[in-house]
N, C-alpha and C positions, 0 to 999 in steps of 0.2 A: 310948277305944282301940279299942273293936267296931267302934264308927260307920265310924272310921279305916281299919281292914280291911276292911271290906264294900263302902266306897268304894274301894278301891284293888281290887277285885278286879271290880266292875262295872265302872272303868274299862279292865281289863287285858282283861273280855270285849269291851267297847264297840273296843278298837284292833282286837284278833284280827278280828273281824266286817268293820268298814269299810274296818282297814288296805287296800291293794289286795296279794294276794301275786308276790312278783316269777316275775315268766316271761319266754318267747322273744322277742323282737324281731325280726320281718321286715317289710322293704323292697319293696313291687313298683310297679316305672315302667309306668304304662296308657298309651294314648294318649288315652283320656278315660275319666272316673268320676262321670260324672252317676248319681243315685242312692245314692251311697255315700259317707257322712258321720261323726263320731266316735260310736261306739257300734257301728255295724253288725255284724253276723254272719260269723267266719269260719268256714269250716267244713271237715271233709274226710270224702268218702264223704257228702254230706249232713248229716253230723252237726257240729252244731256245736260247737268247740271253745274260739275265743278271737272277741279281737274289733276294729276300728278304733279303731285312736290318734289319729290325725292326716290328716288329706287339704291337700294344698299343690300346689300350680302348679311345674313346674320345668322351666320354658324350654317345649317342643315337648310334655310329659308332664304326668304329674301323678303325685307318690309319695304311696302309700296307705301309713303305716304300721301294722304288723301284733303282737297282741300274742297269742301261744297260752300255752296252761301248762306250767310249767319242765318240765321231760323228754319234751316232746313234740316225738318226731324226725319232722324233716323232711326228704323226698329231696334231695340238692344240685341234683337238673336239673328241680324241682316246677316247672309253670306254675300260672298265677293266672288265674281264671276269674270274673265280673263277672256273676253272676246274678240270673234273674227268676222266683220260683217262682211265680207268677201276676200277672197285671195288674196290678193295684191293689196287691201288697205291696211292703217294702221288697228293694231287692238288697241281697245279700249276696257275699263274694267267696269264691270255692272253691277251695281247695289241692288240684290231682290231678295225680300220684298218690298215694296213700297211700305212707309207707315201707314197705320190706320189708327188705331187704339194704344193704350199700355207706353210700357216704358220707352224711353227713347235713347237710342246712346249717345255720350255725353260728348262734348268736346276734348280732344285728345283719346277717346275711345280706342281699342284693339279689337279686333276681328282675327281670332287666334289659328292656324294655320287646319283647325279641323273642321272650320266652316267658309273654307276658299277653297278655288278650283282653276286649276287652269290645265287647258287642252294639251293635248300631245301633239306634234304636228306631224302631217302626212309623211313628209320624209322620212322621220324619225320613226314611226311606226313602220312602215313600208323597211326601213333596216333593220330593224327589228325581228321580222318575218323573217326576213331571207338570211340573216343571224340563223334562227331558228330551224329550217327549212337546212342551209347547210348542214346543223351540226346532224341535222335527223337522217342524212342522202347517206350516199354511198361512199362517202368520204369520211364520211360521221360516224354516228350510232349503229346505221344498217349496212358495216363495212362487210362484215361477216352474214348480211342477211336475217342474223337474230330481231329488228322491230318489225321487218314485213314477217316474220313466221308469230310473232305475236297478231300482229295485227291481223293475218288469216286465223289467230285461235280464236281472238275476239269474236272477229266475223262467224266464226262458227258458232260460236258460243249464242249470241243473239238469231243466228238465221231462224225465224218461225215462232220467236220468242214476243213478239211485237206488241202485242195483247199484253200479255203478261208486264211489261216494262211499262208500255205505258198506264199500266194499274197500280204500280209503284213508284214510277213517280208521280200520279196523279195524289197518291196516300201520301208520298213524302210530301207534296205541293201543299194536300190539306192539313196536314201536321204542323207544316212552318207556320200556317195562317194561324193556326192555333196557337203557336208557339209565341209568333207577334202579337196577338191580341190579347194575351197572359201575358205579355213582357214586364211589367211590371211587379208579377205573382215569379216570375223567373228571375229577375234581379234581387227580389226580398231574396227568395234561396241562396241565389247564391253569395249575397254578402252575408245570410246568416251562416253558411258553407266558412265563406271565409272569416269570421269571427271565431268558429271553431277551431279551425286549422292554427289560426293565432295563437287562440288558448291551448291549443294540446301543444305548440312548439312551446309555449311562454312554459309550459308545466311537465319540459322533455323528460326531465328525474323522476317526476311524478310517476308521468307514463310509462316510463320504460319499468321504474319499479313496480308496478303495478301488472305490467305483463306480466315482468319473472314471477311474480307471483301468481299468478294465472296459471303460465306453464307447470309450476310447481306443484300446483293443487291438479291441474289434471295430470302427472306424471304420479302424483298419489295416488287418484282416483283409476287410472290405470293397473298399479301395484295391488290396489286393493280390489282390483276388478269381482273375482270371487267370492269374495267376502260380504260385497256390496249384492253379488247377485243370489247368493242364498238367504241375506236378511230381508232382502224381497221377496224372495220364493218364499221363505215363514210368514211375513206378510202379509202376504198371497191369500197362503192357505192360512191363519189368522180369520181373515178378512171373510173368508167364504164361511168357516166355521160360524164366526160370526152371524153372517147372513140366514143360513142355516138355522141356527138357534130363533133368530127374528120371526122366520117362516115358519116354524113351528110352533112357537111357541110366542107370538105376537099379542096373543089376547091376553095371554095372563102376565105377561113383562107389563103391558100396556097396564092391565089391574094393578101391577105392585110401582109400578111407578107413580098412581095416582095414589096409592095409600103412601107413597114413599113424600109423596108433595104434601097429603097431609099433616103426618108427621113432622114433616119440616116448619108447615105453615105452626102446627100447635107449639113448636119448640123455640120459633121466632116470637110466636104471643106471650111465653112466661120466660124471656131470656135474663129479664133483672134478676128470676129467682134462681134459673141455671147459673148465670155468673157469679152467683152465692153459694150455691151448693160447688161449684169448682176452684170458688177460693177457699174455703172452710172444708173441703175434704183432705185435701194433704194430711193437715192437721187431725182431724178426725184420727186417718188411718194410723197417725204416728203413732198419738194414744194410745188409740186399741193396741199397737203392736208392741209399744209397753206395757202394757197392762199386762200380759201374756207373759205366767211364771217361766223359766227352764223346761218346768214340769209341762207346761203346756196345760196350765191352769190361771183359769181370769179371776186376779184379785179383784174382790168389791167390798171397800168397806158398808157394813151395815150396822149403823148404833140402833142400837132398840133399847129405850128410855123405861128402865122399868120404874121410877121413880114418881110412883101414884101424887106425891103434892104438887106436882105442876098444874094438875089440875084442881078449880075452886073445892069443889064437892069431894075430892081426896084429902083435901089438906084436913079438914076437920074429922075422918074419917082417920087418917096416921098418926091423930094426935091422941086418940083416944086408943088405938089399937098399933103401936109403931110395930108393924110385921117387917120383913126384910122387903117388899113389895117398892116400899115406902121410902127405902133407901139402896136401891141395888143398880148395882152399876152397869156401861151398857154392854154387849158384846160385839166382840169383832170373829167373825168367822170368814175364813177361806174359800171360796166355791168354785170348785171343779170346772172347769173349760175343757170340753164341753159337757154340760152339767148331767149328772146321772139322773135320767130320769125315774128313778127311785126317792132322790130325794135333791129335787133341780135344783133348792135355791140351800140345800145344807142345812137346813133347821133340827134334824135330827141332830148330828151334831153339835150343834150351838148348846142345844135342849142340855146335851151330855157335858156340857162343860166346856165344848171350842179347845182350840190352843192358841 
C-alpha cells in the first residue's frame, strides 16, 4: 500500500513538471519567416516570455503561431517583430509594445500581416544590388551608353542648382508634415471623393444623359452665337439708356415713385370698395350698351304722374273740379344720346305729345 502511494505521488509530480500549462494563443501573418521554427523565442521588451507553436504557409503569408503564459496581456493594436540578436543566433519574434492601458487582445487573437515585420537578410539584399548593378552595366541598360549620357544630363541639370533644390524639398518636406497632420482632414476627402465616384458610376445613364444634354445645349448655344450676342448688345444699350434717364432725371422719377406708393398705399386702404366696383362694372357696361338705340340714342324711361289724387290735398280738389290733371296718364319719351343740349332731357317733346 506505501509502494502504491509513493508511485502515485511521483507520478502526480512527473505530470505537474511535463504536463505543458495552458496559456495565450496568438496569430501573426509575416510576409516571410525564415529563421523561425517550433520552439523559438517570444519575447516583449527583450525578455522572453512564450514561445513558437507552429510556422505554416498560407497562401501569399505564413502564420507563426504564438504561445505566452495565461494572464499575460497583450495590447489589441501589438505588432510582431522577426529578430536577429546577432549573426549567427537564432531569431526570435518580438511583441512591441508592451501593454499598458486599454484593450488587450484576446486569446486566439491575429496580428494581421500589416502590423508584422520581418528583415531582409544581408545576402539577399547584397543580391539584390548586384541584380541591380548588373542589369544597369554595360551588359545592361548602358550597353549602348544611353543611362551614363542621361545621368551626365542629370548632372548638368542640377550643377549650381543646390540652393534651389534644397528649397524644394525643404517646401515639399514642409507640405508632407502638413499633409500628416491633416491626415485625417485628407481621408474625410477622400472617402467623400470616393462616395462620389460610387454614385456617378451607380447613376452611369444618368450621367452620360445628362452630358449629351450639355453638349446639346452648348452646340445650341454655339448655332445661336449671334443671335445671343446682339440680344446683349440691345441689352447693353437698354441698360445704358436706362441709366441715362436715372441720371437725369432721378429727382422726379424719385417724386412719381413716391406719389406712385401713395396711390398704391390709398387703393390698398379702400380695396373692399374696388373689388365692388370691379365686380359690378361688367354689368354696369353691358346695360349702358344696351340701352344704346341703333340710332345711337339712350332710352330712359320716364313716367311723370300727372294724376293730381295721389295726393291728400288733390283728391278733394278733383272732386269738385275733375280737370284732365286729375286723370292723365304718364309719358314715356325717348332721349337722344348724346342729348341735345337744347333740350337734354326731351321735355319739349314730351310737352308736344312724345311718340
Amino acid at each position: 500500500m506505501t509502494a502504491f502511494v509513493v508511485l502515485a505521488l511521483v507520478a502526480t509530480a512527473v505530470v505537474l513538471v511535463v504536463w505543458p500549462k495552458p496559456g495565450t494563443t496568438i496569430e501573426a501573418e509575416f510576409a516571410q519567416a525564415e529563421g523561425i521554427h517550433p520552439g523559438s523565442k517570444v519575447a516583449v521588451l527583450g525578455v522572453p516570455l512564450g514561445h513558437v507553436e507552429s510556422v505554416r504557409p498560407n497562401g501569399l503569408s505564413v502564420t507563426v503561431r504564438m504561445t505566452v503564459p495565461r494572464g499575460t496581456k497583450i495590447p489589441a493594436n501589438v505588432e510582431a517583430w522577426l529578430m536577429s540578436p546577432a549573426v549567427i543566433s537564432d531569431q526570435y519574434v518580438e511583441l512591441s509594445p508592451a501593454y499598458t492601458t486599454g484593450e488587450a487582445l484576446p486569446d486566439g487573437g491575429r496580428i494581421p500581416v500589416e502590423r508584422t515585420h520581418a528583415p531582409v537578410r544581408w545576402d539577399k539584399l547584397m543580391s539584390s544590388i548586384d541584380s541591380l548593378l548588373v542589369a544597369l552595366g554595360p551588359d545592361g541598360a548602358n550597353a549602348d551608353g544611353s543611362l551614363g549620357k542621361v545621368l551626365e544630363s542629370a548632372a548638368a541639370l542640377v550643377r549650381g542648382r543646390g540652393p534651389q533644390f534644397n528649397s524644394a524639398i525643404t517646401s515639399i518636406s514642409q507640405a508632407s508634415t502638413i499633409v500628416a497632420t491633416s491626415m485625417g482632414d485628407v481621408q474625410a476627402v477622400l472617402t467623400g471623393v470616393d462616395k462620389l465616384v460610387k454614385a456617378l458610376n451607380a447613376n452611369k445613364s444618368g450621367v452620360d444623359s445628362l452630358a449629351g444634354s450639355v453638349n446639346l445645349a452648348a452646340a445650341e448655344f454655339a448655332g445661336q452665337r449671334r443671335t445671343i450676342a446682339d440680344t446683349i448688345t440691345a441689352l447693353t444699350a437698354a441698360m445704358s439708356e436706362v441709366g441715362a434717364l436715372v441720371r437725369d432725371h432721378g429727382a422726379t422719377i424719385g417724386k412719381d415713385v413716391a406719389q406712385l406708393a401713395r396711390i398704391a398705399g390709398s387703393l390698398a386702404g379702400h380695396q373692399n370698395q374696388l373689388a365692388e366696383v370691379l365686380d359690378t362694372m361688367p354689368l354696369a357696361m353691358d346695360n349702358l350698351s344696351n340701352a344704346i338705340s341703333p340710332e345711337h340714342k339712350l332710352r330712359i324711361r320716364l313716367d311723370f304722374s300727372t294724376t293730381l289724387t295721389q295726393f291728400p290735398a288733390g283728391q278733394e280738389f278733383c272732386r269738385r273740379w275733375p280737370i284732365p290733371l286729375c286723370s292723365g296718364a304718364g309719358l314715356v319719351n325717348p332721349i337722344h344720346f348724346p342729348p341735345r343740349f337744347a333740350d337734354p332731357l326731351g321735355l319739349s317733346g314730351a310737352l308736344g305729345g312724345g311718340r
